[in-house]
C-alpha positions in Angstrom: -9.2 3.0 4.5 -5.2 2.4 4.6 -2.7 4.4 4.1 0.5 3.5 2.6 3.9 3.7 0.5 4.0 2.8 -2.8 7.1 0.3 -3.4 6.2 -1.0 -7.1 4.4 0.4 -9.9 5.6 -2.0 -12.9 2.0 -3.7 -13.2 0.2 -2.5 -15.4 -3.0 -0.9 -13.3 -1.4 -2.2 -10.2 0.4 -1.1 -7.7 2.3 -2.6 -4.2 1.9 -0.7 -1.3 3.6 -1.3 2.1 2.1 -0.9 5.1 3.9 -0.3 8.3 2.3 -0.7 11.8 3.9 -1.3 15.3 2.7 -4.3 17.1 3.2 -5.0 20.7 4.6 -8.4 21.2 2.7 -10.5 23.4 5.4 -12.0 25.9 8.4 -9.6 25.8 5.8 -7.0 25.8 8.3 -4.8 23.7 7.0 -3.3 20.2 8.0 -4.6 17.0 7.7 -3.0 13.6 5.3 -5.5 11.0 4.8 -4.8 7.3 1.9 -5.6 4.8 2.2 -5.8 1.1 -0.8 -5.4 -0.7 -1.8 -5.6 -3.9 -3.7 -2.1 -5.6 -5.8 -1.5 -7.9 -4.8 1.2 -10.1 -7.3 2.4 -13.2 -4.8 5.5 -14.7 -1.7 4.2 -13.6 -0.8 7.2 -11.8 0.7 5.6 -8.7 4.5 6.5 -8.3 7.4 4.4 -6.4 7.4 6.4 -3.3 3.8 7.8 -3.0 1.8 7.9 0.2 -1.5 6.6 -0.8 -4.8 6.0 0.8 -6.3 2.3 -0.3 -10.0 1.0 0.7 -10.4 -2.5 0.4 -13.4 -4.0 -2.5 -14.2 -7.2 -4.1 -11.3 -9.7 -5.3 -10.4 -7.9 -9.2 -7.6 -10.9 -9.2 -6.1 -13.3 -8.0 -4.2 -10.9 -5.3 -5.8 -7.6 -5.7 -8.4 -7.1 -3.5 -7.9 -3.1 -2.9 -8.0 -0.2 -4.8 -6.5 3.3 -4.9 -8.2 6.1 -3.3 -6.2 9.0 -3.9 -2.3 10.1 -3.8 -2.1 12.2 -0.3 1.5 13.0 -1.0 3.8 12.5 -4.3 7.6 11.4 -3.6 10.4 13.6 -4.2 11.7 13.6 -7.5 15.4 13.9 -8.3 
């Protein structure tokens, strides 16, 4: 299980989340912020642009999706 920021929801039943991590780099020994983009699946289409979500990874559903969405731990702020 992942957690991450939704940054596109114009799929329809998928979403992009970003995940951030810090990664320690392996001769300069300083820590370096990486980034994931994955690829969810999303069966109500209730994923938001700015959502923290929880993903678990399943099965390939496509050629790129191979997660799906777990729940919404925390809607964005709307304007």
């Amino acid at each position: 299980i992942i957690r991450g920021t939704v940054t596109s929801n114009k799929m329809q039943k998928t979403i992009v989340v970003e995940v951030r991590r810090k990664v320690r780099h392996p001769l300069y020994e300083k820590y370096v912020s990486k980034r994931t983009k994955l690829y969810v699946h999303d069966e109500q289409n209730e994923g938001r642009i700015g959502d923290i979500v929880e993903v678990m990874s399943t099965r390939p559903l496509s050629a790129q999706k191979r997660w799906r969405l777990l729940r919404i731990v925390q809607r964005a702020q709307q304007a």
